[in-house]
N, C-alpha and C positions, 0 to 999 in steps of 0.2 A: 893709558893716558888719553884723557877724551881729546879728540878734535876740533880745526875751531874750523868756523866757515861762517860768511858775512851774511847778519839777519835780513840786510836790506834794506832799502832807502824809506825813510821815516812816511807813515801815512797818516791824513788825515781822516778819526768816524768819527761821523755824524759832529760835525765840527770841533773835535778833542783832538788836538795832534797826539799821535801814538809814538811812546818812542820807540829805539832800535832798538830791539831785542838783540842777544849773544849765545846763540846757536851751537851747542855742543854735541858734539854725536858721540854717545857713551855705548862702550863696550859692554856689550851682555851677557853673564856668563850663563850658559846650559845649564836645566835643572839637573842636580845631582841625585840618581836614582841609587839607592843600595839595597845590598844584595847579599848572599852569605854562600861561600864559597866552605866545599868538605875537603880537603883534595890528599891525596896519599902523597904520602913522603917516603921518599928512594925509589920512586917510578917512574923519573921523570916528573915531579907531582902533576901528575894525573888526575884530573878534577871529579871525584867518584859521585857529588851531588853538589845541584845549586837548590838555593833554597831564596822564592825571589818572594815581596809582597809587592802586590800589583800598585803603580801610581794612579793618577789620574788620566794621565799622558798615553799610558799603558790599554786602554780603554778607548779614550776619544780619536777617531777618524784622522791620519797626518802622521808626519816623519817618526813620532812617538812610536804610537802601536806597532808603525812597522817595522822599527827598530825592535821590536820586542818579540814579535811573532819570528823574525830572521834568527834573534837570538833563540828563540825557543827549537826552533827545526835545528840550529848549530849544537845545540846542547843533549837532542836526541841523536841526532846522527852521530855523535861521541858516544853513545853507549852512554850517558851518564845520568843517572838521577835527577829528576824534577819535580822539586815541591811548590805550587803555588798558591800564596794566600792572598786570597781575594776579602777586602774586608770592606769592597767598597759599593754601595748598592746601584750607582749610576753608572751611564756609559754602555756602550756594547762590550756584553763577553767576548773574551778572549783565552776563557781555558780551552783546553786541545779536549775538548768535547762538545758534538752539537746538542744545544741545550733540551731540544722536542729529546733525548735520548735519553735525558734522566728523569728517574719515575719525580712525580710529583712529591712524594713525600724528601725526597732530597734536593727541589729546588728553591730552597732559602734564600733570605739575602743575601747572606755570605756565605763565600763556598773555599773548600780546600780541595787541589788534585793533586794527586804524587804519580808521578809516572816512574818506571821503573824500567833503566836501561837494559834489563835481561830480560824485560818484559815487555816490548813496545808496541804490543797488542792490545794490553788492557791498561784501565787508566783506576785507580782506587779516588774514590769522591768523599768527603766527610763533609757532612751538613752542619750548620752553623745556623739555629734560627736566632731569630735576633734578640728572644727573650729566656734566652738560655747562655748558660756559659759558654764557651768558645770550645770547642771539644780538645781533648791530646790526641797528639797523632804518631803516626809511628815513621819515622825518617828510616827512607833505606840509606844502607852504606854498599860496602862490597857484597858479592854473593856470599863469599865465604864470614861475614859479619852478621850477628843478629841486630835489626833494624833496633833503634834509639826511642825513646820516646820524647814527646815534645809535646810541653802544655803549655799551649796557645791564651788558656786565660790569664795564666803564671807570667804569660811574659807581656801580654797586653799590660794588668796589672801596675807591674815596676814601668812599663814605658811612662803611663799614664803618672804616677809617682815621681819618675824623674822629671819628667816634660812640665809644661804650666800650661798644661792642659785646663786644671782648674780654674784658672783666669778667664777663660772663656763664658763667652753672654750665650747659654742654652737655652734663655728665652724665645732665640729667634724661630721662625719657621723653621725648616727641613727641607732642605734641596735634593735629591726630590724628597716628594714629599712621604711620612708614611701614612696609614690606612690600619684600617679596623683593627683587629687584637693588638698590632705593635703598637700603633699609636695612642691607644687605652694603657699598653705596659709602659711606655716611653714616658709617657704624660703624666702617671705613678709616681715612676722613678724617681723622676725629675720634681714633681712636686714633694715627696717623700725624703729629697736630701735637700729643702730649701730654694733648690734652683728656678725653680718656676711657680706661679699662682697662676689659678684655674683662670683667671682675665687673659693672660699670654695667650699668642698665638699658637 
């Protein structure tokens, strides 16, 4: 229920009397970030793997990242599974790897890391360039489980199908922006399905 509280005694610009404005202080709800939870049943369900895609929040500097970093150490120190999809080119990383540490050929725009509660030493990287399909990846589960596979284009895909996504103006710039071979493949694309003419930005 918003709040009321008094706008204040009427003033006069630049000889216009202004009237009172009616001053609401409205309740904001928190972005809702989702997340996919694996968890075994009759164990107490015990959460054997999260499987998170990075927001925006998750990235930018503030109570976000930090929430998400707190949760990433909370979900290691469980022993449990960590898959994360990064599909998003801006912002500071935030996978549980320093980035000078992966070779060049695997630093893509987008990037996938699974971590693996039996194995909190190593981290598995699947590269993602931007003019390639999205690669499958292999979800762990238990030890005693063989890992699952998961095709990340397959479910991009139907997102994009269900969503109205198409509705969107892909005329516009790129925040950021992209550069040499993507933005010759993007610019293709994009002119290739209608969406854009060589005059757009």
């Amino acid at each position: 229920m918003p709040r009321k509280r008094p706008g204040g005694p009427a003033r006069e610009w630049a000889g216009t009397a202004i009237a009172e404005p009616l001053v609401l202080y409205l309740e904001t709800e928190p972005v809702t970030e989702t997340y996919l939870e694996i968890i075994e049943v009759g164990s107490g369900r015990r959460v054997v793997t999260v499987i998170e895609i990075l927001f925006p929040s998750n990235k930018a500097p503030g109570a976000g990242r930090e929430a998400y970093v707190k949760k990433q150490r909370e979900v290691l120190a469980a022993r449990s599974n960590l898959v994360e999809i990064d599909l998003l080119r801006g912002g500071d990383p935030v996978l549980p790897v320093p980035r000078h540490l992966i070779p060049p050929s695997h630093r893509t725009p987008y990037l996938v890391s699974v971590r693996r509660g039996a194995r909190p030493d190593l981290v598995w990287i699947y590269r993602a360039p931007l003019a390639e399909r999205l690669p499958a990846i292999l979800v762990p589960l238990r030890e005693t489980d063989d890992d699952v596979p998961l095709d990340l284009q397959a479910v991009l895909d139907r997102a994009y199908e269900s969503g109205a996504y198409d509705d969107l103006d892909y005329r516009a710039a790129l925040d950021p922006p992209l550069d040499g071979a993507d933005a010759t493949w993007a610019d293709s694309v994009l002119s290739g399905a209608g969406r854009r003419r060589a005059s757009d930005p």
